[in-house]
C-alpha distance (Angstrom), angle and dihedral (degrees) to the residues before:
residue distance angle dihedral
X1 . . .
X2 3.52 . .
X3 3.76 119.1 .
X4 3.35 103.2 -168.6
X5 4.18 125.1 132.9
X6 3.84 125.8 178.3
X7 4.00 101.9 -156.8
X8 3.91 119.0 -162.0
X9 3.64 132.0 -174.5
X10 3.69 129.3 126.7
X11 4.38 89.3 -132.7
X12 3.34 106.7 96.1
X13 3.80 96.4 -158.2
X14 3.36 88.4 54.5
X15 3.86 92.7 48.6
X16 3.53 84.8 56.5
X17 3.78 100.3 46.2
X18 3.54 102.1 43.4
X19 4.04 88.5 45.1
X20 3.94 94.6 57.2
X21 3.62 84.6 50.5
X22 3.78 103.0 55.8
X23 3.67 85.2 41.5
X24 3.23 96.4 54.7
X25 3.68 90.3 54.2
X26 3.91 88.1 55.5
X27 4.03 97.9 -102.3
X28 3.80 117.3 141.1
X29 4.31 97.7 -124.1
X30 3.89 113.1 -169.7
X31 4.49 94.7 -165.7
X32 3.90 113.5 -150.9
X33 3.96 122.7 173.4
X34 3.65 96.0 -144.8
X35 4.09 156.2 22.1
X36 4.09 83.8 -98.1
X37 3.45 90.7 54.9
X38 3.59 101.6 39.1
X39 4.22 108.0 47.6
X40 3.82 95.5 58.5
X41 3.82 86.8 61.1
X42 4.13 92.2 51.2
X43 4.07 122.2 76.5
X44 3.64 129.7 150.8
X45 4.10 94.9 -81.6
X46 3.92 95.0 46.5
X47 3.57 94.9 151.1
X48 3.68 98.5 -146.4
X49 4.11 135.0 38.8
X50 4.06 126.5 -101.7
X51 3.65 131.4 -121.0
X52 3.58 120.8 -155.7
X53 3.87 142.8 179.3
X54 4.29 110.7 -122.7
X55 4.10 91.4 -135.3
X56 3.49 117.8 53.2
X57 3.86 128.9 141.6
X58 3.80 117.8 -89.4
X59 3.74 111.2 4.6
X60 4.05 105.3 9.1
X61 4.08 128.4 -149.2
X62 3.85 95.2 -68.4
X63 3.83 91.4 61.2
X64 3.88 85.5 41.2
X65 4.10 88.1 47.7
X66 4.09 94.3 45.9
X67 4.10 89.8 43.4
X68 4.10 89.1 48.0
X69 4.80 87.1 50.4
X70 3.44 91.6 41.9
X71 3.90 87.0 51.6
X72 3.62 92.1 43.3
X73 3.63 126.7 -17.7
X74 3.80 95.1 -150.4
X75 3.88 95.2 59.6
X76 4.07 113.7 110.8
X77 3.32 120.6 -120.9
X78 3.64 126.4 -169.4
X79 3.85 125.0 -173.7
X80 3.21 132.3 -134.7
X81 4.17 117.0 -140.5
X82 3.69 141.2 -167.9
X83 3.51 125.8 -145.2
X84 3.86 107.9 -74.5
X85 3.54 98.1 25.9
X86 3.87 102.4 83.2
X87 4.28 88.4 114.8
X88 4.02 84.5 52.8
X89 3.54 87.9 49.0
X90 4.11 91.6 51.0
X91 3.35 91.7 53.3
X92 3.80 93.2 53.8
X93 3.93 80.2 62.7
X94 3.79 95.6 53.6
X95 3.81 80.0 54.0
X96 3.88 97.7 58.2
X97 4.30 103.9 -84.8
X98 3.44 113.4 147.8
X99 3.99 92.0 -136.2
X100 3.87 143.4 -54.0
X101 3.38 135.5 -119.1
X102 4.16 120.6 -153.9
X103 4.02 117.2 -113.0
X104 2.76 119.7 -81.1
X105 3.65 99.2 25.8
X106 3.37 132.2 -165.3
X107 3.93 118.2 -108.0
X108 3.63 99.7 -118.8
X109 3.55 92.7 50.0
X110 4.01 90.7 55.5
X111 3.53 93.8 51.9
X112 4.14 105.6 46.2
X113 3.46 78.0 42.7
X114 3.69 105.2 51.5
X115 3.81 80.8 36.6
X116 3.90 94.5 62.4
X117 3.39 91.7 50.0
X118 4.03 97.7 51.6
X119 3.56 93.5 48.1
X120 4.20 83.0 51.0
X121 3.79 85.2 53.3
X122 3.95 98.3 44.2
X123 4.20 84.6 52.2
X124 3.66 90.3 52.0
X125 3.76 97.9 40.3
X126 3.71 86.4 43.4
X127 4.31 94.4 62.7
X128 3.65 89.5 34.1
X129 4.02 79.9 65.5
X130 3.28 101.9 30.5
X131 3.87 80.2 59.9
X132 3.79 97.1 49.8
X133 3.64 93.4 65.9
X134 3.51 96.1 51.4
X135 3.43 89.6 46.2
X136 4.00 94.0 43.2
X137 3.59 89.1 58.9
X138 3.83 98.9 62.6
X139 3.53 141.4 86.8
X140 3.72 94.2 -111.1
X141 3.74 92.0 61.9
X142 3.69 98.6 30.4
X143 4.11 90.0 53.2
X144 3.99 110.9 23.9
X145 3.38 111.8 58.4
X146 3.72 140.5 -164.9
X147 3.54 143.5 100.9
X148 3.88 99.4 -138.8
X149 3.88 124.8 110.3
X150 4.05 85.3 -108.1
X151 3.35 92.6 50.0
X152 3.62 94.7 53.4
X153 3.94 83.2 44.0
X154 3.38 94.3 55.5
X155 4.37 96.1 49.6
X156 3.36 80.3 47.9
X157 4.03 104.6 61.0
X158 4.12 84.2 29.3
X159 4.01 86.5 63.5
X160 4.31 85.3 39.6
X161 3.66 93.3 60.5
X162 3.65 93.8 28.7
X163 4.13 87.1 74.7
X164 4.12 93.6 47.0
X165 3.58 124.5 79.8
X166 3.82 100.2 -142.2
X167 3.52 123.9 115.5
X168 4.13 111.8 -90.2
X169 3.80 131.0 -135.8
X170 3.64 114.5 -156.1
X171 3.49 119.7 -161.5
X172 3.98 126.2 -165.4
X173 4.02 144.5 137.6
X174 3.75 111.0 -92.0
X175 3.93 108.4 -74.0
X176 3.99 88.3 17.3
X177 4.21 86.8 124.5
X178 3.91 101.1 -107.3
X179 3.81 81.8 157.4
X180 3.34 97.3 54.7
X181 3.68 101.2 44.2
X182 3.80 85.6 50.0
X183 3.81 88.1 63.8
X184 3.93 92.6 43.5
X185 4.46 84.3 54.9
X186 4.31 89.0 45.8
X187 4.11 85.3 45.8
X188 3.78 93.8 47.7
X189 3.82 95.7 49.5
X190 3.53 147.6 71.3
X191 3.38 99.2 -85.4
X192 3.60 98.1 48.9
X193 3.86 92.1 122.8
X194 3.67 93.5 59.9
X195 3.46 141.1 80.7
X196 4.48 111.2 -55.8
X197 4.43 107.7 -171.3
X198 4.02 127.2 179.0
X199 3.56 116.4 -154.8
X200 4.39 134.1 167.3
X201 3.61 111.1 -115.3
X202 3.73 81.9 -148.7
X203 3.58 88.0 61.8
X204 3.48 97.5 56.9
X205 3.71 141.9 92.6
X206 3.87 131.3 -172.2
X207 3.91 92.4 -94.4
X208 3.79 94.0 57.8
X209 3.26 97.1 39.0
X210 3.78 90.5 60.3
X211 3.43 90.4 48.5
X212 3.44 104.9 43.9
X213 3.37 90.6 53.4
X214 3.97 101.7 54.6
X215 4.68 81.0 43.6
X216 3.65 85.0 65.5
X217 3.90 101.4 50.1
X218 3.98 110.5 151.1
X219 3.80 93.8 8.3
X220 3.55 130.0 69.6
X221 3.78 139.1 -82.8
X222 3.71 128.0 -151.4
X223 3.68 123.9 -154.4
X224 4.07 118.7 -164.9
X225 3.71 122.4 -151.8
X226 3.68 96.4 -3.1
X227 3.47 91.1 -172.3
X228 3.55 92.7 74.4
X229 3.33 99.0 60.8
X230 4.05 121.6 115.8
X231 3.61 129.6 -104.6
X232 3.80 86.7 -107.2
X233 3.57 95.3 52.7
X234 3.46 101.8 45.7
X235 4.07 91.4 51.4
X236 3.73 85.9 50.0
X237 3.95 100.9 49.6
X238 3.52 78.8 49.3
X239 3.57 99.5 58.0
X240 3.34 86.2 43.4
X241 3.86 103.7 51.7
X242 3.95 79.8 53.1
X243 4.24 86.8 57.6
X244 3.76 118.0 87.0
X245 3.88 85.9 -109.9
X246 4.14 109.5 158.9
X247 4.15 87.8 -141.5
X248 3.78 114.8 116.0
X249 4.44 104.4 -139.1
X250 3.87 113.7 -154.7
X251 3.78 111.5 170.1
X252 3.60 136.9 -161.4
X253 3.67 140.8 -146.6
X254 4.08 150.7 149.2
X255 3.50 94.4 -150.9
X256 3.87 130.5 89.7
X257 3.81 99.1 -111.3
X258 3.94 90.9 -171.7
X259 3.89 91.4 62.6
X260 4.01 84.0 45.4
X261 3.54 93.0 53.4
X262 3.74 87.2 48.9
X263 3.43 98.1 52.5
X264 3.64 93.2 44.4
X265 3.85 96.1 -106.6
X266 3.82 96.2 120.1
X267 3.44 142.3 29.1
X268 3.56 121.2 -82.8
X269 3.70 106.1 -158.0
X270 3.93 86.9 45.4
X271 4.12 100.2 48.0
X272 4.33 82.4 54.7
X273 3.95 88.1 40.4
X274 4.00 90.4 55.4
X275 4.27 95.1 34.3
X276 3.75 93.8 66.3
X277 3.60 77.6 108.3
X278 3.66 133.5 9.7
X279 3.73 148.8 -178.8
X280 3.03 128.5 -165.9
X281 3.94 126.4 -160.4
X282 3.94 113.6 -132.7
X283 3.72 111.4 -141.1
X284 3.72 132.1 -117.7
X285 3.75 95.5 -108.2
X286 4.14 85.7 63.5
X287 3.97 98.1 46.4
X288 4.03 97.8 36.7
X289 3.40 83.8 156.2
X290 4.00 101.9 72.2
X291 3.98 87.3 54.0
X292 4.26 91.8 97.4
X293 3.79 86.2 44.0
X294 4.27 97.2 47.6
X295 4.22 88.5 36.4
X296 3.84 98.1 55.3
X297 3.42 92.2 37.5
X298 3.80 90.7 54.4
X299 3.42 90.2 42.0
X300 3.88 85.9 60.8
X301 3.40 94.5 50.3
X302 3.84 95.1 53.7
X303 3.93 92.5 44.9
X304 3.84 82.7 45.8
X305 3.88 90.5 58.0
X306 3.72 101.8 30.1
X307 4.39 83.9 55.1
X308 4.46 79.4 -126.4
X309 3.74 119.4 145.8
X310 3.96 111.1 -112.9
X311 3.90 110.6 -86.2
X312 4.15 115.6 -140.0
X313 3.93 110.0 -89.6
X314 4.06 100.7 -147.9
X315 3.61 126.7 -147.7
X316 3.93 82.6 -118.7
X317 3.43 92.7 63.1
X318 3.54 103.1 44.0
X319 3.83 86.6 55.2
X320 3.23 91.7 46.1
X321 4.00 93.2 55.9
X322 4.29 91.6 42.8
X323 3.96 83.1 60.3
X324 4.05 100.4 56.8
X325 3.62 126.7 83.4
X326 3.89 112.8 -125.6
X327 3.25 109.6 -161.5
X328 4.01 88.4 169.0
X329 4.29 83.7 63.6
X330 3.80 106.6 -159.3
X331 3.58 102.3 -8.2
X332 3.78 98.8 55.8
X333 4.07 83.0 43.6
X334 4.18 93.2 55.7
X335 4.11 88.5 37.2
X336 4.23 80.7 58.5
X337 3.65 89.2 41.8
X338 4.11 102.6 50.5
X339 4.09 84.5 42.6
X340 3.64 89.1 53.8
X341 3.49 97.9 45.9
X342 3.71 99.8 53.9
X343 4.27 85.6 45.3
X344 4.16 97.0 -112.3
X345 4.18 82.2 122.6
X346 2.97 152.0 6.5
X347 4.10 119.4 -150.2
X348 3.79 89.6 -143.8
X349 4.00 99.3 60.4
X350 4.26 90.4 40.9
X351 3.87 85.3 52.5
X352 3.57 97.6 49.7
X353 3.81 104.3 47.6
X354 3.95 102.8 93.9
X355 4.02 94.7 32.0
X356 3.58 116.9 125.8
X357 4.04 114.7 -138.0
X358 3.81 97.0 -89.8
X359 3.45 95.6 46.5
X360 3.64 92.5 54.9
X361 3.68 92.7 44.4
X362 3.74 85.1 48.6
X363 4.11 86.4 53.5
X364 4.35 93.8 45.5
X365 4.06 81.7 56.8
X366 3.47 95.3 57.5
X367 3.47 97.9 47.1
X368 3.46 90.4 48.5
X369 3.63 90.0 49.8
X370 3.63 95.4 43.4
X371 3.93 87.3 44.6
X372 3.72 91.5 63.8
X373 3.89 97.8 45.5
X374 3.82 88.0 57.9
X375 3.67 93.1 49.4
X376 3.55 92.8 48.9
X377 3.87 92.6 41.3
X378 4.16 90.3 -115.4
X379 3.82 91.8 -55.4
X380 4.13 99.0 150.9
X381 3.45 100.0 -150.9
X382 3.70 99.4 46.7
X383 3.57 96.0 52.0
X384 3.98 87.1 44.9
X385 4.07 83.0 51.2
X386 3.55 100.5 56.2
X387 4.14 100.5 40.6
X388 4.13 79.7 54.7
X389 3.85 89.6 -121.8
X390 3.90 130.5 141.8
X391 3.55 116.2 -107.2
X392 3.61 92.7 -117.6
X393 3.99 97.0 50.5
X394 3.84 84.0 46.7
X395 3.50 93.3 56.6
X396 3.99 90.9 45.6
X397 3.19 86.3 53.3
X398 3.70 100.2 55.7
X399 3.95 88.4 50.1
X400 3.51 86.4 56.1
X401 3.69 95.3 48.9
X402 4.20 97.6 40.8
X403 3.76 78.8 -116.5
X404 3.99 119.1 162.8
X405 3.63 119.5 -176.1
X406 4.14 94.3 -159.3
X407 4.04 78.5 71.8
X408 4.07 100.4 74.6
X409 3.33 91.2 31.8
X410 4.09 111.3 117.4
């Protein structure tokens, strides 16, 4: 179990005091003297549970206690309160503490507390990976990746529809990977033994349609760019989505069918046939944040393919890439990635050509920023430690930047 216990009050004495005591009692304490202090040692896995005095200068416990749900609502919290305070202290449990405990509390208290609430923690961080290997093992996880909320989002809803047996419309930016998350939905279902097939609505008419259709029976047929299908077409995958046909339809597109069907473009009837259940594909530009992850792993790939030894991704680079639009989402990413890999280019120089001094001074500071939080595995105050900055210029400068630590953390 873990033993872990991140104390906070702003009294030293009592620091002191209430430290000895958990170690005594064989917990692991980490003592801070302040909200500062205390948040850049909390992130969703925190394998242990916080105690915290109420009143403390600048922001108090309640800021400490919404900061520490917001970061993970399963953390334990246990306040800290003075004498006369015990209603303030109730109302910190109506807002999600774990418990209280009086000041000064007794030592025996502390610990069965602080014990209840670790073994609450080592239940929930048990499940949480318990569910990581079942997770890890599937196709979602093994072929979407990302470490973004949207990304986890989107394996999420993938693995949602995967289980149904309506038809699926899958929405994305060109080069977003409709395809491919079309193949992750046939893997994680029921038919996943059977027969997957890609074809271009562009590419087909009413007779192949038909046919391809009745080929696929029991597996799983994917139409791309739906929206460029004829009239003809779409009136007969309609009529045939209304046929007890065995074939599982998931379509594709990078248009907005909804304005289509408004205009007259597309097929009403279809469009809410095929949006029984949808996914859509969040772009690049919203999830910034999964570019590192995507471009080293498509640098693997090429290096993988091309039998070359895997080149040294900088910092630099990386920031570089988090900067760009890409307007070509995960296809113009892994077209950057097999170019870099076999040394034709390197995403840094094309970025930097047209900048202007300041912006590229403005471009060496985040990748000197971003440099740090990767070496220090997104730990704030390290980082801000070795670029010899004050914590509060640090954290200006992350605003600046779009920066968040909770990113390189691992």
């Amino acid at each position: 179990m873990t033993r872990r216990v991140l104390l906070v009050d702003d009294d030293a004495s009592v620091r002191a005091a209430l430290g000895q005591t958990l170690e005594l009692a064989e917990f692991l304490p980490t003592v801070v003297g302040s909200y500062i202090e205390a948040k850049d040692h909390i992130d969703a896995e925190f394998a242990g549970v916080v105690v915290s005095d109420i009143r403390m200068p600048g922001k108090d416990g309640f800021a400490l206690l919404e900061h520490v749900l917001q970061t993970d609502p399963d953390l334990p919290v246990i306040l800290l309160t003075g004498e006369g305070t015990v209603p303030t202290a109730v109302r910190g449990m109506s807002r999600g503490a774990f418990d209280f405990l009086e000041k000064p509390c007794a030592p025996a208290d502390l610990v069965e507390t602080v014990a209840r609430a670790l073994a609450n923690r080592a239940l929930v961080l048990e499940n949480r990976a318990l569910k990581r290997q079942v997770e890890a093992g599937d196709a979602a996880s093994r072929m979407l990746f990302g470490d973004s909320d949207l990304s986890k989002a989107l394996r999420h809803r993938v693995r949602l529809v995967a289980g149904m047996r309506s038809e699926v419309l899958i929405s994305g930016h060109p080069g977003s990977g409709t395809s491919k998350v079309a193949e992750v939905i046939h893997l994680l279902s029921d038919r996943s033994a059977r027969s997957f097939r890609k074809c271009s609505a562009a590419a087909m008419t009413a007779d192949t349609m038909k046919s391809v259709i009745s080929d696929c029976s029991g597996g799983t047929l994917y139409i791309d760019e739906i929206g460029d299908a004829s009239v003809q077409v779409q009136y007969v995958l309609l009529e045939q989505l209304e046929t007890v046909y065995d074939t599982r339809i998931l379509a594709g597109t990078s248009r907005d069918l909804a304005q289509d069907v408004a205009e007259g473009r597309f097929n009403a009837d279809l469009f809410y046939k095929l949006d029984v259940m949808n996914v859509r594909i969040p772009s690049l530009n919203e999830r910034k944040e999964d570019i590192p992850v995507l471009f080293r792993h498509y640098v693997a790939i090429a290096c993988e393919q091309a039998a070359l030894p895997l080149p040294v991704i900088g910092a630099d680079t990386l920031a570089s890439l988090m900067e760009q639009d890409w307007p070509g989402n995960a296809r113009a990413l892994m077209s950057a990635a097999m170019r870099f890999a076999l040394g034709l280019s390197d995403p840094v120089d094309s970025a930097q050509t047209d900048l202007g001094l300041a912006e590229q001074m403005a471009r060496v500071e985040q990748s000197l920023i971003v440099s740090a939080l990767i070496q220090f595995q997104g730990n704030a105050t390290g980082a801000a430690n070795s670029l010899k900055l004050p914590r509060k210029t640090f954290y200006d400068k992350l605003a600046k930047h779009g920066i968040k630590p909770e990113t390189y953390r691992r």
